[in-house]
C-alpha positions in Angstrom: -8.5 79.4 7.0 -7.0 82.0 5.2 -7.6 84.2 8.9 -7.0 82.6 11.3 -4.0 83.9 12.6 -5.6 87.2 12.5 -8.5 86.8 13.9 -9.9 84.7 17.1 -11.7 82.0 15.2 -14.7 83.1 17.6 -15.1 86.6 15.0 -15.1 84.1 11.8 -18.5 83.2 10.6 -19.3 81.4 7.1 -21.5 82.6 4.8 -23.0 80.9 1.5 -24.1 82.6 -0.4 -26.4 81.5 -3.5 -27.9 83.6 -6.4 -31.5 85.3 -6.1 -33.1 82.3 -8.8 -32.1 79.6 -6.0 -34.6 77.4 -5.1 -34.1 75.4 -1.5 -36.1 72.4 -1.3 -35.3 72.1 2.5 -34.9 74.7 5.4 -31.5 76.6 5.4 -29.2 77.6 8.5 -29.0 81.3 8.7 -26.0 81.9 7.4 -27.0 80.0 4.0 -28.5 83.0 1.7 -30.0 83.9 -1.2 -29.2 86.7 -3.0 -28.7 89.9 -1.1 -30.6 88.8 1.7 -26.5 87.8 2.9 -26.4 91.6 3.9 -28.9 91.3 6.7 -27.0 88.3 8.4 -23.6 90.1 7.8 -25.7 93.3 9.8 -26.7 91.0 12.1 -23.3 90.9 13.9 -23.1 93.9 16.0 -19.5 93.7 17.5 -16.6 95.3 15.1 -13.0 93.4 15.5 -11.4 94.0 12.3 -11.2 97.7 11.7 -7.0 97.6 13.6 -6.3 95.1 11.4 -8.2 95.9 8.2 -5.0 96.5 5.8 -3.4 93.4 6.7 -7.1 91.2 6.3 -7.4 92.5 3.3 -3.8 91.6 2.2 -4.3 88.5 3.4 -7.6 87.6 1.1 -6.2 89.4 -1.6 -3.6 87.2 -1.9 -5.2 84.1 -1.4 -7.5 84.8 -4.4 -7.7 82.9 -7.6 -7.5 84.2 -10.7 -11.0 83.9 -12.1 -10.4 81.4 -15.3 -11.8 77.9 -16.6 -9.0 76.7 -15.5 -9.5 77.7 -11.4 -13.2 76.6 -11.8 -12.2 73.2 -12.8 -9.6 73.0 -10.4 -12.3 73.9 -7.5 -14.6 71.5 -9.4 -12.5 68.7 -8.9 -11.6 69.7 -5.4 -15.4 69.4 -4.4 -15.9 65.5 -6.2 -12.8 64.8 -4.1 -14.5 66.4 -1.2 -17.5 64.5 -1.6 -15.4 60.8 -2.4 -13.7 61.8 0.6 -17.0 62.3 2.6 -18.7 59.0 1.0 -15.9 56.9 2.0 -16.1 57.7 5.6 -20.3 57.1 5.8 
């Protein structure tokens, strides 16, 4: 979201990314990853649209980034059991 005046939503792709020791106990989409094997999906994309705008992307991210603390991973935490409340009450 962060992009999206920047960028054609058309040039942003997600990405999950999980560590190497991940198990999946079902098939993944392509852009769900394990380990390093992200970089191949990234390289996959052959078409380069950020390079003019590269200062102000990274301005942009680098300013929309938590502070890495106990205190942001609870905060995102709690964001994803409201998520998911959110999600159950509408199934």
């Amino acid at each position: 979201m962060v992009l999206n005046d920047v960028l054609a939503p058309e040039h942003l792709h997600s990405v999950v990314v999980f560590t190497a020791r991940s198990e999946f106990k079902i098939v993944m989409p392509e852009n769900v990853c394990r380990g390093k094997s992200w970089l191949n999906y990234i390289k996959g994309f052959n078409q380069e649209v950020m390079s003019p705008m590269k200062k102000i992307i990274r301005y942009r991210i680098e300013k929309e980034v938590l502070e890495l603390s106990w205190k942001t991973d609870r905060q995102h935490a709690e964001y994803l059991k409201q998520k998911k409340l959110e999600k159950d009450s509408v199934s």
